[in-house]
C-alpha positions as CSV (number, residue, x, y, z in Angstrom):
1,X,-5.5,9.8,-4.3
2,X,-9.1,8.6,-2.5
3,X,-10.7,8.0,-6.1
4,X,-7.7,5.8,-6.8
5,X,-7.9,4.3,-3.5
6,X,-11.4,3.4,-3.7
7,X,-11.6,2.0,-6.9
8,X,-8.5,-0.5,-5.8
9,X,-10.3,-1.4,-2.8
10,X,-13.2,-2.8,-4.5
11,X,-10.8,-5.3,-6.1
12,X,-8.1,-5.5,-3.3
13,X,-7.7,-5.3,0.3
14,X,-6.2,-2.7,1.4
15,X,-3.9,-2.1,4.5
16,X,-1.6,0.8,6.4
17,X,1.9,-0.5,8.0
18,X,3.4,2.8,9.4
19,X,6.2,3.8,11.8
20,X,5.5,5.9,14.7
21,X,3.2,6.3,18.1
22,X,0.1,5.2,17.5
23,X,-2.1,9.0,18.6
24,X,-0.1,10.4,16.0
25,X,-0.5,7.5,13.1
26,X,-4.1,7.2,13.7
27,X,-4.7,11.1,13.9
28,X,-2.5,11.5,10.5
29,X,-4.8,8.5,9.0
30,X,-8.1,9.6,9.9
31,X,-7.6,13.4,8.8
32,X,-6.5,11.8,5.4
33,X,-9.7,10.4,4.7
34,X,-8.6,6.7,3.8
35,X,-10.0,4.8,6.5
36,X,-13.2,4.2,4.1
37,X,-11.2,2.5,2.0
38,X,-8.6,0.3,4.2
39,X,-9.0,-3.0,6.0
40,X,-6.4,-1.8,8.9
41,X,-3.8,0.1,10.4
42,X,-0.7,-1.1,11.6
43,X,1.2,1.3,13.8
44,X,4.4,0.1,14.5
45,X,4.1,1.4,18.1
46,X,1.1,-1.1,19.0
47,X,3.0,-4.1,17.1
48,X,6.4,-3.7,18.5
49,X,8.3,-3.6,15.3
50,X,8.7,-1.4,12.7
51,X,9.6,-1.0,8.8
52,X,11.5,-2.2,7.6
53,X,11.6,-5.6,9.9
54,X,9.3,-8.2,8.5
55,X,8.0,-9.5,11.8
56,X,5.4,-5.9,11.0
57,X,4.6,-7.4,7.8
58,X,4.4,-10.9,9.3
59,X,1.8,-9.8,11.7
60,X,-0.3,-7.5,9.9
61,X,-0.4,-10.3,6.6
62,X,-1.2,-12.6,9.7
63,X,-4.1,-10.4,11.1
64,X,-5.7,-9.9,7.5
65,X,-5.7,-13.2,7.0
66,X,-3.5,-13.2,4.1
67,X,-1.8,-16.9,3.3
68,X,-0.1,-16.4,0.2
69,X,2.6,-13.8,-0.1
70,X,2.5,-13.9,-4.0
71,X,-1.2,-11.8,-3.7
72,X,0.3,-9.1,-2.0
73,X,1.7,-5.6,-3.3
74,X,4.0,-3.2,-0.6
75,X,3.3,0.0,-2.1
76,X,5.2,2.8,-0.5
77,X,7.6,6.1,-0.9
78,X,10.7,4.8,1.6
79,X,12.9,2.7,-0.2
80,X,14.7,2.1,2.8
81,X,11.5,1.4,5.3
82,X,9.0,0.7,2.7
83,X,10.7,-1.4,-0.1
84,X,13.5,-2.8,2.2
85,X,10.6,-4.4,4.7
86,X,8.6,-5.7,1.8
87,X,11.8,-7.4,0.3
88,X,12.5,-8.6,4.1
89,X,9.2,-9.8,4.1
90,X,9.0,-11.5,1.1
91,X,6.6,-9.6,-0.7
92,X,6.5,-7.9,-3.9
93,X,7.4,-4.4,-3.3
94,X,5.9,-0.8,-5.4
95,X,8.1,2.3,-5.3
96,X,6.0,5.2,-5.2
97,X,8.1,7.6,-6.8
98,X,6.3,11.3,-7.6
99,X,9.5,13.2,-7.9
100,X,11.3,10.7,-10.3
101,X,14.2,10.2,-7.8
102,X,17.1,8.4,-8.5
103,X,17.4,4.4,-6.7
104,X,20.9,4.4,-5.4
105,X,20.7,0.5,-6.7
106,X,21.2,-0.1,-2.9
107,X,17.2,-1.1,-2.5
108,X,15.7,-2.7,-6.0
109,X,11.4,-2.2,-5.9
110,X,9.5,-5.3,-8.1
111,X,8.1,-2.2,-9.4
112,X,8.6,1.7,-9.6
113,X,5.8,4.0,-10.3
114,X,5.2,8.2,-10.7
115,X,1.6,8.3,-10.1
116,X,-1.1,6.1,-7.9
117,X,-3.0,5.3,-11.3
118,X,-0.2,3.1,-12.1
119,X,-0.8,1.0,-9.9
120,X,-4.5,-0.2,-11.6
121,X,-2.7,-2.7,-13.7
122,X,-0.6,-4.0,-11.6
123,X,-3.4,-4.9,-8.9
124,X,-6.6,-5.4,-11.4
125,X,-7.3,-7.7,-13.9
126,X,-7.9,-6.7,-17.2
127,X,-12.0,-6.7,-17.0
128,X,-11.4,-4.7,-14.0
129,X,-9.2,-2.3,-15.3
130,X,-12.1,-1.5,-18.5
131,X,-14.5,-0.4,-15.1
132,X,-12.1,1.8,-14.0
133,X,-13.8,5.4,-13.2
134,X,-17.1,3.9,-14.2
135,X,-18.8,4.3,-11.1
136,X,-17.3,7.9,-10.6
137,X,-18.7,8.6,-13.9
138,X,-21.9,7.4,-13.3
139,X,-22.4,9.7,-10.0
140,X,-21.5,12.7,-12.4
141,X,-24.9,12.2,-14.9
């Protein structure tokens, strides 16, 4: 996941919108080791609102500084936090989806994925995508 996640966020920037109390959130983020590799957190404790309202998604896009809706990707496993707020929002949403379960149709994702490497071409551009790895590789010699 962290390989993945950095090599995105030398192309993208990269944010957390999460629901729950902020010690916890924070806590769960830092011990996972991606804080190197995102822009923010947003805790929906500290913004009073939570997935899958948009006004979360309105004020983290409005804190990053992000303008146009069209350059953003929702990524997330909750169809009904994580899709349903990016639809809400406006944004093109990414179901992360490990276990291949079945969409009860109720929420519909712009995309579905299996695995975090799937989401390289959807966020990079092709001469991006041919330097994927390429800096891990280089550490490796």
């Amino acid at each position: 996941m962290l390989d993945v996640l950095r090599e995105l966020s030398e192309v993208a920037t990269l944010a957390v919108v999460t629901n729950g109390f902020d010690r916890v959130q924070s806590r769960r983020v830092r011990e996972s080791g991606i804080l190197d590799f995102v822009e923010d957190v947003f805790v929906s404790e500290k913004m009073d609102s939570e997935k899958p309202n948009r006004k979360i998604f309105d004020a983290a896009l409005r804190a990053l500084g992000v303008e146009n809706r069209e350059h953003v990707l929702m990524v997330g496993d909750s169809l009904s936090s994580d899709v349903q707020g990016g639809v809400n929002a406006g944004l093109d949403t990414c179901w992360y989806n490990p276990n291949h379960a079945e969409n009860p149709g109720k929420v519909v994702p712009t995309y579905e994925i299996s695995s975090l490497e799937e989401l390289y071409p959807l966020v990079m551009e092709p001469e991006e995508l041919a330097n994927v790895g390429l800096k891990n590789r280089r550490h490796q010699l």
